[in-house]
C-alpha positions in Angstrom: -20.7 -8.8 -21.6 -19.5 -8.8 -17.7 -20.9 -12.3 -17.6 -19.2 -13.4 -20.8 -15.7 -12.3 -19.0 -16.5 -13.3 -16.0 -16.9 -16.7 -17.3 -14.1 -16.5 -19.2 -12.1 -16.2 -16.2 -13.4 -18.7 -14.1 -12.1 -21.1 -16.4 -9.0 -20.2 -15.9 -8.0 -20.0 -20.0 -6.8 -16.4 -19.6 -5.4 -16.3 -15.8 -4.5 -18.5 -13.2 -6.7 -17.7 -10.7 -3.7 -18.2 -8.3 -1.8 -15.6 -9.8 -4.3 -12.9 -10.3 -4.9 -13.3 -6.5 -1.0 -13.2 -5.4 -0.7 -10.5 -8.4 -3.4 -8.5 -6.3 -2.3 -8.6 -2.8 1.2 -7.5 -4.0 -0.1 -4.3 -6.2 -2.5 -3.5 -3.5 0.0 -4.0 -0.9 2.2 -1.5 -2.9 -0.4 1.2 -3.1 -1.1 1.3 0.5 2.7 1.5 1.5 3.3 3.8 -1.2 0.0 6.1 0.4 1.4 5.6 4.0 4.9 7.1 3.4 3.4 9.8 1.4 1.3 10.5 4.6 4.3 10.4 6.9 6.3 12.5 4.3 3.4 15.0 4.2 3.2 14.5 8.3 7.1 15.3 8.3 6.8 18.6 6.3 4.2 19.8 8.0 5.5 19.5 11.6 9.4 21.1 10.1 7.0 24.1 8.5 5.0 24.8 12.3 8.2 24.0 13.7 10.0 26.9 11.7 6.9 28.8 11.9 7.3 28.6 15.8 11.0 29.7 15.7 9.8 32.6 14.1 8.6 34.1 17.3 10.7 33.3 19.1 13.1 35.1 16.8 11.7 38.3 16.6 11.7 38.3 20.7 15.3 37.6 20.6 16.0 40.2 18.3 14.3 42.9 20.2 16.2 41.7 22.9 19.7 42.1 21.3 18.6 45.3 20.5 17.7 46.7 23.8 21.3 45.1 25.1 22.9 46.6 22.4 21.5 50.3 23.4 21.6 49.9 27.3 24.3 46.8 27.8 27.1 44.7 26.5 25.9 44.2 22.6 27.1 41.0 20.9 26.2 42.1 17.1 27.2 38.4 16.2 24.3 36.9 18.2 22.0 39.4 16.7 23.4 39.3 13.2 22.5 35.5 13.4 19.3 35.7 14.7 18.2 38.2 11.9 19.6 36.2 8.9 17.7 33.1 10.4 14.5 35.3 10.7 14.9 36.5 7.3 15.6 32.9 6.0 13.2 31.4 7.6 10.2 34.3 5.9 11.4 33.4 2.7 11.7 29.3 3.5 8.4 29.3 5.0 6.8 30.6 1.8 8.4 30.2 -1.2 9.8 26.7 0.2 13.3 24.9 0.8 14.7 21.8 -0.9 17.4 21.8 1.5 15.1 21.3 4.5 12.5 19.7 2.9 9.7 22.7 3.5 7.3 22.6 0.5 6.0 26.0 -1.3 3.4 27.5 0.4 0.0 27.4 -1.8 -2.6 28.3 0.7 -4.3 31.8 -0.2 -5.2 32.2 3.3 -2.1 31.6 5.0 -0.4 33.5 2.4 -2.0 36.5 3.4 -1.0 36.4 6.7 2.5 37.2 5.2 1.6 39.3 3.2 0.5 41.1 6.3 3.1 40.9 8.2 5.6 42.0 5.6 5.8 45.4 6.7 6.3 44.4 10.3 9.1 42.2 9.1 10.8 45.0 6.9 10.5 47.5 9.6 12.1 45.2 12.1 14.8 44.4 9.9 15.3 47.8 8.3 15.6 49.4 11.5 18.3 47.7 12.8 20.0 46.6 9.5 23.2 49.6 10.3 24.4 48.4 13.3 26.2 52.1 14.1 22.9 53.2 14.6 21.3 51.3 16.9 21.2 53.5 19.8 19.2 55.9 17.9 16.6 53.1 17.1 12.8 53.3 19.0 12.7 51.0 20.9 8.6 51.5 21.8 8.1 51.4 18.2 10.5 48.0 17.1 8.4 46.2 20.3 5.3 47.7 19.1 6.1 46.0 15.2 7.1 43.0 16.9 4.1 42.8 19.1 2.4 42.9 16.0 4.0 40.7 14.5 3.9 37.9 16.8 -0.4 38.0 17.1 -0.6 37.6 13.3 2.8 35.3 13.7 0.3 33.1 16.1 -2.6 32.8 13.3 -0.4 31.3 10.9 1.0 28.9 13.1 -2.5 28.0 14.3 -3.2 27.8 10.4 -0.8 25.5 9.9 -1.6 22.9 12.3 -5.0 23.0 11.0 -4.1 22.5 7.2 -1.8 19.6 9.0 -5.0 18.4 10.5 -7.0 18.1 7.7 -4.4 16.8 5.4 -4.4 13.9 7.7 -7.9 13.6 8.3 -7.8 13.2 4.9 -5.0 10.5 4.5 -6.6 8.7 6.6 -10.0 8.5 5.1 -8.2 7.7 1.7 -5.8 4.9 3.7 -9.8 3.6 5.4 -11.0 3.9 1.6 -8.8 2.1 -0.2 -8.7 -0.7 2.6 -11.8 -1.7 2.1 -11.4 -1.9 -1.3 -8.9 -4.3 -1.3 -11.0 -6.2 0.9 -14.1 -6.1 -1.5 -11.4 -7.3 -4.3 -10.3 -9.8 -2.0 -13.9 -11.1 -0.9 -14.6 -10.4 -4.6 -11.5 -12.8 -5.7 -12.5 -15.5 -2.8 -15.9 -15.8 -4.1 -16.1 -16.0 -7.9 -12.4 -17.1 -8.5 -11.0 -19.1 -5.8 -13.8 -20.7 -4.1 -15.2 -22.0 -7.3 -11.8 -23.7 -7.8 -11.6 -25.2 -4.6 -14.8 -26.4 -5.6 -13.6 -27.3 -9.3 -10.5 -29.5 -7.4 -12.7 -31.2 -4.7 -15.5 -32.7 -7.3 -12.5 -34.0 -9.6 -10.9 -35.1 -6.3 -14.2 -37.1 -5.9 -14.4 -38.2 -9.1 -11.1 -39.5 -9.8 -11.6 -41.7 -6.3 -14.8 -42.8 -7.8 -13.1 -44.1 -10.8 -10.4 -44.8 -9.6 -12.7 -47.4 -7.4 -14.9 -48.7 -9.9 -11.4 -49.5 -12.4 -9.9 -51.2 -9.2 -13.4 -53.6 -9.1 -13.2 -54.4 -12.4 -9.8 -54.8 -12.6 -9.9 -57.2 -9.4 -12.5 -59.5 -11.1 -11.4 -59.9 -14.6 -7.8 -60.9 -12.6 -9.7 -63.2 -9.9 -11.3 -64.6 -13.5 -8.4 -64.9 -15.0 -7.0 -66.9 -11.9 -9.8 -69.7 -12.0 -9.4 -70.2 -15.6 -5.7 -70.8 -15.3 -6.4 -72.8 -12.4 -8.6 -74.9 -14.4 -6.5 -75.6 -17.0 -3.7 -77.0 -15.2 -6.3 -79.8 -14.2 -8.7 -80.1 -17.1 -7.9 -83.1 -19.2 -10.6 -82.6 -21.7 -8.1 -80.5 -25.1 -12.1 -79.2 -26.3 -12.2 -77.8 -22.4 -9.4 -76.6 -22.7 -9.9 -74.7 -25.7 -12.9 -73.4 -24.5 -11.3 -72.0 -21.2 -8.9 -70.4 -23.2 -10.7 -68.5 -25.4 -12.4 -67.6 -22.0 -8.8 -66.7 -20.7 -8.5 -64.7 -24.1 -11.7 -62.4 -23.7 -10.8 -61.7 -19.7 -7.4 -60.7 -20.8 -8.6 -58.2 -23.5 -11.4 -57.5 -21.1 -8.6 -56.7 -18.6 -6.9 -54.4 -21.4 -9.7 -52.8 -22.0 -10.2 -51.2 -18.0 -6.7 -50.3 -17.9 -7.0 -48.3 -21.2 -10.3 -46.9 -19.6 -8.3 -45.8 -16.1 -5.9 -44.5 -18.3 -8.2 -42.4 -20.5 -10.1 -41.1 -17.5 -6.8 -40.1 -15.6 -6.1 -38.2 -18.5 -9.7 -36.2 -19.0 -9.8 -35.3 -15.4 -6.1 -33.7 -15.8 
């Protein structure tokens, strides 16, 4: 059956062998641009997610800060307002994902446990200092304790994250190496039992069409030298039964002469 179709495409009654190899390169040129800028789109979320993942820390140490300012210093509740919305943001971005910045939903189980662990960390944090009026009552030991906490498991998930980054371009890349040499194989593949053999197909009709385009030319050449001599020899023969005679000789190198052009013709044609 594969021989039957590969036959039936070698000669060239179903594709241009042309085509189909143009047609190739330009799907599997699509492919592997389409594969690279999903790689570099995946490459982009993933450093924005350890990049907000980073912030994170740094967050929660500038929180604390505010806080111990706020009890023993000049307290700018703006600054600390801020920082806890974009800590609190930032939780809920870094799972459950954000269109606006282009971080994707969180679906690894082990990552997503490392939230879930922090949580309470986060909501005691946050809930401690959420009434500003209060704040000088707030234990300090205990918020820096949370925090403390909250950073080392804060650390893993980052860590986490440029791992799953890692891998997701160790695999890209051995998808990009894959499918590269595939297309080669189809291209080899294509070179081989498609274009090659038309080279081929061209050069021996190429060939052949000098060859009888040489042999017409030698026949053609004599029958007109023929034809020469006779007329020469009429305009001095003197003898009318000669003459006849050279005529009907004239006569059969003529139609002999009609005859090769009719056969260039014809073999012009076939070899087209």
């Amino acid at each position: 059956m594969f021989k039957k179709i590969l036959s039936k495409l070698k000669s060239g009654k179903s594709f241009n062998n042309y085509y189909l190899l143009v047609f190739t390169v330009i799907v599997l040129t699509i492919v592997i641009q389409s594969i690279i800028q999903y790689s570099l789109a995946r490459q982009r979320q993933d450093a924005l997610r350890i990049n907000v993942a980073g912030r994170q820390r740094m967050l929660s140490q500038s929180i604390v800060k505010n806080v111990y300012e706020c009890k023993y210093g000049t307290c700018d509740y703006g600054q600390l307002r801020l920082a806890m919305t974009k800590f609190t943001n930032a939780n809920i971005a870094l799972q459950e994902g954000n269109d606006a910045t282009g971080i994707p939903i969180l679906d690894n189980e082990e990552i997503q446990k490392n939230f879930n662990k922090i949580q309470p960390h986060i909501n005691f944090i946050l809930e401690s200092i959420d009434d500003f009026n209060q704040l000088g009552s707030v234990d300090l030991k205990k918020l820096s304790a949370e925090a403390d906490l909250f950073l080392v498991t804060m650390d893993t998930i980052v860590g986490q994250f440029q791992k799953a980054s890692e891998e997701d371009i160790k695999t890209l890349m051995i998808i990009e190496l894959e499918l590269a040499v595939f297309s080669l194989l189809i291209l080899i593949f294509e070179i081989f039992f498609f274009i090659n053999p038309s080279i081929k197909k061209m050069a021996i009709q190429n060939q052949k069409l000098k060859e009888i385009a040489w042999h017409q030319t030698y026949a053609f050449n004599s029958h007109m030298k023929n034809i020469k001599n006779y007329n020469h020899v009429l305009k001095i023969e003197k003898n009318v039964e000669h003459k006849e005679e050279l005529i009907s000789f004239l006569m059969k190198e003529l139609t002999d002469l009609e005859g090769v052009s009719d056969n260039m013709v014809k073999s012009l044609e076939k070899q087209a």
